[in-house]
C-alpha positions as CSV (number, residue, x, y, z in Angstrom):
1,X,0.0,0.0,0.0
2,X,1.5,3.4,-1.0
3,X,1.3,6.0,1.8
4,X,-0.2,9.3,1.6
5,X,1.4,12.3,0.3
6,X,3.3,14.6,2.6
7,X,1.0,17.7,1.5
8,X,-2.6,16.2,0.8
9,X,-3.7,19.4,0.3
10,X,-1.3,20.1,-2.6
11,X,-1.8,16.6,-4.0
12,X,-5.7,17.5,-4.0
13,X,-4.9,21.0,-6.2
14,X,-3.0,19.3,-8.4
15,X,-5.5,16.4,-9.6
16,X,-8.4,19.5,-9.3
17,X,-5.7,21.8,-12.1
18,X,-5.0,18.5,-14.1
19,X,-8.5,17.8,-14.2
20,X,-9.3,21.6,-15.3
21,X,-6.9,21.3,-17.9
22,X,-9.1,19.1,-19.6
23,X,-12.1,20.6,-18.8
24,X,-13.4,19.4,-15.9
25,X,-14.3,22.3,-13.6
26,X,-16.8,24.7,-12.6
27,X,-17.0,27.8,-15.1
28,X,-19.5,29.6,-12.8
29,X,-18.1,30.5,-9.8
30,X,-21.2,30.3,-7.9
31,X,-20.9,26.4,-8.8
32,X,-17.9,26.2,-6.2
33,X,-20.0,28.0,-2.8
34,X,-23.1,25.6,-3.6
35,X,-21.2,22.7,-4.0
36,X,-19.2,23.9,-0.5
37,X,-22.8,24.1,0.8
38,X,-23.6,20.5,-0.1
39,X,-20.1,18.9,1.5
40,X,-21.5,21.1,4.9
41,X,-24.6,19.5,4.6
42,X,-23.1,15.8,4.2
43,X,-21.2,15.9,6.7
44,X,-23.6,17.1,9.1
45,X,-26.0,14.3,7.9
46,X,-23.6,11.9,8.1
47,X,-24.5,8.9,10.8
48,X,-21.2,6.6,11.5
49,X,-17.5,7.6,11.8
50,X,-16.7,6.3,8.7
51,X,-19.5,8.4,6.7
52,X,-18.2,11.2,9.2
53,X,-14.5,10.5,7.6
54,X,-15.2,9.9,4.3
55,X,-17.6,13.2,4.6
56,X,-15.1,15.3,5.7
57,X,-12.7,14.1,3.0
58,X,-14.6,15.4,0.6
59,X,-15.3,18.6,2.5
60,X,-11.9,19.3,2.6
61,X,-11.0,18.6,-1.4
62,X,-13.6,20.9,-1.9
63,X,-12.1,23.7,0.1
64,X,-8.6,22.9,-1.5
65,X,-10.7,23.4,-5.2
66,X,-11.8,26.9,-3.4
67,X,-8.3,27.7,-2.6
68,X,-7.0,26.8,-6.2
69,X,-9.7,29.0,-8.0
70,X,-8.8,31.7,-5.8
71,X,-5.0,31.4,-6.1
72,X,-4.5,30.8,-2.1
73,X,-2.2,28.4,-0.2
74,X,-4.3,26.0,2.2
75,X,-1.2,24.8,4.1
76,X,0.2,28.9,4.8
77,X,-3.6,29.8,5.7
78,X,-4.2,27.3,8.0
79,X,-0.7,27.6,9.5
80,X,-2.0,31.3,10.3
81,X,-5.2,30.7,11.6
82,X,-3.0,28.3,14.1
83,X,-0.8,31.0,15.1
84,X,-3.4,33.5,15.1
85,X,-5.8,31.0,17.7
86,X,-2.5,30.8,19.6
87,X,-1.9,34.0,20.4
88,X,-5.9,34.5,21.0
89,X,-6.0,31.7,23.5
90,X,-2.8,32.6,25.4
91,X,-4.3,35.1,26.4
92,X,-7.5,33.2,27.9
93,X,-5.3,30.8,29.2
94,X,-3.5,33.2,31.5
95,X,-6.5,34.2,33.3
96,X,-7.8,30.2,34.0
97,X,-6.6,30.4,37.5
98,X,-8.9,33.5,37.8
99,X,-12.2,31.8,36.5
100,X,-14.9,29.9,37.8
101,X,-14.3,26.0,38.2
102,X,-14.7,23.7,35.2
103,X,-18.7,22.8,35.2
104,X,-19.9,26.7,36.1
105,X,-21.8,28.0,33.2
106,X,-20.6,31.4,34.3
107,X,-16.7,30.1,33.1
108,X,-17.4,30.1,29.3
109,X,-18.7,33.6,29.5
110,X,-15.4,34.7,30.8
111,X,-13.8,32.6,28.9
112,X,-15.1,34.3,25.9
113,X,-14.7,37.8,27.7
114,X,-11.2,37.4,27.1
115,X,-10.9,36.0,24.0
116,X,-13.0,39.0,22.6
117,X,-10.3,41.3,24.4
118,X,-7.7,39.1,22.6
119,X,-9.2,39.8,19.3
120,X,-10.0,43.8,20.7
121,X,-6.1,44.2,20.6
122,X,-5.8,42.8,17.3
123,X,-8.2,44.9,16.1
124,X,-6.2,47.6,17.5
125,X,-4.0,47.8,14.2
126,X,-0.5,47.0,15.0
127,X,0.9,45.0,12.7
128,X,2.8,42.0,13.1
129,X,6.0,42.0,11.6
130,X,8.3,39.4,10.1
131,X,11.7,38.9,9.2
132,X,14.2,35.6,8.4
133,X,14.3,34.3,11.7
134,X,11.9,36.4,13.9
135,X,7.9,37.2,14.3
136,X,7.2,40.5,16.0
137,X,4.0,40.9,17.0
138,X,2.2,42.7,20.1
139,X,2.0,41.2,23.3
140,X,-1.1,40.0,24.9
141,X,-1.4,38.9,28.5
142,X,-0.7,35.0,27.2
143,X,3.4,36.7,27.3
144,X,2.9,37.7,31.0
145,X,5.5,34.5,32.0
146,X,7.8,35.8,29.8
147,X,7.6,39.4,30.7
148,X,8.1,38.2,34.1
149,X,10.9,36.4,33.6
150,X,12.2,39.1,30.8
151,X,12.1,41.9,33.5
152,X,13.8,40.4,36.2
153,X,17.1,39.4,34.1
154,X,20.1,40.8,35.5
155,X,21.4,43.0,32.4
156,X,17.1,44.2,32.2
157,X,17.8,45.5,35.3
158,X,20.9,47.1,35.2
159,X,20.7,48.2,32.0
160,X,16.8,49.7,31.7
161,X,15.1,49.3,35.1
162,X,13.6,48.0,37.9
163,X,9.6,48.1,36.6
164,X,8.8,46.3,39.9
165,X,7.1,43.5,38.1
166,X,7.2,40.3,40.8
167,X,4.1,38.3,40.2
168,X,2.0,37.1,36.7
169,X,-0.4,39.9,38.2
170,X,2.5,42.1,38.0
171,X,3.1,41.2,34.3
172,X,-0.2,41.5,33.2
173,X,-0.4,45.1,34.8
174,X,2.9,45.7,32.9
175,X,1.4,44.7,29.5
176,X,-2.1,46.4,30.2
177,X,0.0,49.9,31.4
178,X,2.4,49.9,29.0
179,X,2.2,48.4,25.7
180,X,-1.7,47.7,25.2
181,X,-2.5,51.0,26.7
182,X,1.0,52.4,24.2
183,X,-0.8,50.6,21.2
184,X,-4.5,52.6,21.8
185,X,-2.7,55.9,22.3
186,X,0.0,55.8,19.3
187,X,-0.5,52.9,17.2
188,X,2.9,51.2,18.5
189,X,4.7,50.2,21.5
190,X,6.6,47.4,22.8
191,X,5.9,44.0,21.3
192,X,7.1,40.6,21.5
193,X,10.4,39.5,19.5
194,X,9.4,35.6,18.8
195,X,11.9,33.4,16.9
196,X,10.1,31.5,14.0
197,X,12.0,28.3,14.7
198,X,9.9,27.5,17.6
199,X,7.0,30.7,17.7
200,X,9.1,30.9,21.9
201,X,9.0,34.7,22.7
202,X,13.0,35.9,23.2
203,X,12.5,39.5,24.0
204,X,11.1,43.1,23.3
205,X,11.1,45.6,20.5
206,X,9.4,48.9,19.6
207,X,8.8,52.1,19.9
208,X,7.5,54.0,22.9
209,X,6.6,57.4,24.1
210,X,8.3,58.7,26.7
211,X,8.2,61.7,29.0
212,X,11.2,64.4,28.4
213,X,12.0,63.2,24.9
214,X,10.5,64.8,21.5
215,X,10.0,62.2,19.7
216,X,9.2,58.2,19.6
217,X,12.4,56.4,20.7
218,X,13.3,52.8,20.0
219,X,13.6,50.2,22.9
220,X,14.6,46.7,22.9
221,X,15.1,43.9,25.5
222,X,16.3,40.2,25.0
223,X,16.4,37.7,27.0
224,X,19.8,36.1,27.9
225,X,20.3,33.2,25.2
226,X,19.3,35.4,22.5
227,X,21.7,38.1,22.7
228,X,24.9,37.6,20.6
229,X,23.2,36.7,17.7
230,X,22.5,39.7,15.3
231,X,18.6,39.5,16.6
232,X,18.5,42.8,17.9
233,X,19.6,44.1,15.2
234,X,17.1,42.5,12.9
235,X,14.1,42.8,15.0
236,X,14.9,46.8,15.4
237,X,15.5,46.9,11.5
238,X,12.2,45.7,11.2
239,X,10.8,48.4,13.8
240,X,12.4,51.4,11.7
241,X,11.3,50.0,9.0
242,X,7.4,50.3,10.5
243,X,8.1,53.7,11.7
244,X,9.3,55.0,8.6
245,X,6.7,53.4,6.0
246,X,3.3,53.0,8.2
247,X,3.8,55.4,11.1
248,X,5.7,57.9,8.7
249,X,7.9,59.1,11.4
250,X,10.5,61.7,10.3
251,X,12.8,60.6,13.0
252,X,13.2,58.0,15.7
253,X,15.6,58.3,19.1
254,X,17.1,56.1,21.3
255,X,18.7,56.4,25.0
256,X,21.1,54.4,26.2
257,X,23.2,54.1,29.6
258,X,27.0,55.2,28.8
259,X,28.5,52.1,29.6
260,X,26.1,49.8,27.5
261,X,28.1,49.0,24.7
262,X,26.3,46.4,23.0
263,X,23.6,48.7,22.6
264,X,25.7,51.3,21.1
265,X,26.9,49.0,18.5
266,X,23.7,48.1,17.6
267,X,22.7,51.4,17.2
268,X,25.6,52.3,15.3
269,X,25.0,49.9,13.1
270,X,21.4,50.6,12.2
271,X,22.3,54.4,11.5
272,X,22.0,56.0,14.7
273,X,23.7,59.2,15.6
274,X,25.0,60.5,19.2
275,X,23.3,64.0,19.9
276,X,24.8,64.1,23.5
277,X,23.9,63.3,26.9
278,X,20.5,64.1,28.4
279,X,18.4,63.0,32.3
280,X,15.2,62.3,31.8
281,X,14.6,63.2,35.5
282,X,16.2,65.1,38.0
283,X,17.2,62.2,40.1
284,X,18.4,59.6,37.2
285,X,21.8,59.4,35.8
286,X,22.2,60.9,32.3
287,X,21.8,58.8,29.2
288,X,23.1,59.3,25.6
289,X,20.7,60.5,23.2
290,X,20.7,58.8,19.7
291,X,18.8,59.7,16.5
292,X,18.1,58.4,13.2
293,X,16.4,60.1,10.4
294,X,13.5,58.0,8.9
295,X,12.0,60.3,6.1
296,X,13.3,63.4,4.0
297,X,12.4,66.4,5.2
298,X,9.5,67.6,3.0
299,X,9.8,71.2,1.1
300,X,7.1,73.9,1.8
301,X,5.8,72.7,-1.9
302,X,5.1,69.5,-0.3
303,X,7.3,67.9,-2.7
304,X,10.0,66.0,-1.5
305,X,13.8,67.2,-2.3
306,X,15.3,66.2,-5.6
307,X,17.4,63.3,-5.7
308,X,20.9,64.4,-6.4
């Protein structure tokens, strides 16, 4: 017996296109939702596991005919729909200890509170972002282990801060204060850096707003095993590169602490200039202030200078 292919789905377009090619296929595209209809309705009328199986078979060649008509990739879209319930139900999960116990009709409905806030944030508009080996995306109380963790590293707190984040309440304040409430107000903020290898969340990236400076200023955080391996650089490339094209930010800044050097490399190498030394309070020590231009300055035509 031959085994299945690796990529049924795939298999499934291909026999639909070689089939097409002689002809056989729906020339009214109505044909293909009616006919999606009718697998639905199979299925659902279907008494025995094998019917169910055999059923659903079909219900799912059909959607992989849909997907060829329309020029889609079944294997990428259902990949996303897996991240996407991911990141939805991580952040249900992280209130479970909080709900009602298993059995109380009352636990759904909070259940599903949560998941609509999930889906609230998405709707908030920040984008996820990708690069080669990273996702970065924004954070949702589902990250509150890792911000716990992330916060109380030794170089996080030498290097940005005590935030005074001890507890998954903590982290989950953090999030809400900070980020989520960063994201509502300016359409960005700190998100999560996630490496694609294994979709595990490795630090922090963005821009925020911050009291005493002019303009949005670029912050990053990693956690210990991720530094050392050009991800700061890629995940902030990818930032700037947000800033610039959706946010349209003429310029970005950054502060650093004087004796951070990796920083300053990693600044340096992304364009960043040193405009001097600045406290952002009266009672903290100064910090260097970087900046990088994002856009040309714009003429009082409203033209843009000519290239030279």
């Amino acid at each position: 017996m031959s085994s299945p292919p690796a990529d049924p789905f795939a298999d499934a377009c291909a026999l639909q296109a070689a089939a097409a090619a002689d002809g056989f296929d729906w020339d009214d595209p109505q044909g293909l939702w009616d006919k999606l209809n009718e697998e639905i309705g199979e299925l659902r009328e279907a008494a025995d596991p094998a019917h169910r199986q055999e059923e659903l078979g079909d219900l799912l060649f059909m959607i992989a005919n849909i997907a060829r008509h329309l020029g889609l990739d079944p294997p990428r879209a259902l990949a996303a729909a897996n991240a996407k319930f991911r990141r939805r139900y991580a952040h249900v999960a992280a209130h479970l200890d909080e709900l009602p116990p298993p059995g109380d009709p009352q636990r759904l409905v909070e259940m599903e509170a949560h998941w609509q806030a999930a889906k609230a944030i998405e709707r908030i508009g920040v984008p996820v972002l990708e690069t080669p080996r990273l996702t970065i995306r924004p954070l949702n109380h589902g990250d509150a282990p890792f911000i716990l963790r992330l916060l109380n590293t030794p170089g996080f707190l030498s290097q940005i801060g005590d935030r005074g984040v001890r507890t998954l309440a903590d982290a989950r304040r953090y999030i809400d204060e900070g980020p989520l409430a960063s994201y509502r107000g300016h359409g960005h903020g700190l998100m999560a850096v996630v490496a694609r290898e294994n979709d595990a969340a490795i630090g922090l990236c963005g821009l925020l707003r911050r009291e005493g400076l002019p303009a949005a200023d670029l912050g990053y955080a990693l956690l210990p095993e991720a530094m050392g391996q050009g991800l700061a650089s890629e995940a902030c490339a990818a930032v700037l590169a947000d800033a610039e094209g959706r946010l349209a930010l003429g310029e970005v800044l950054a502060i650093v602490s004087p004796g951070n050097a990796g920083s300053l490399r990693v600044l340096d190498k992304l364009g960043f200039v040193t405009r001097g030394e600045i406290r952002l309070a009266a009672d903290r020590e100064p910090v260097r202030l970087l900046a990088r231009a994002l856009v040309a300055p714009v003429e009082a035509t409203g033209s843009r200078p000519a290239a030279r």
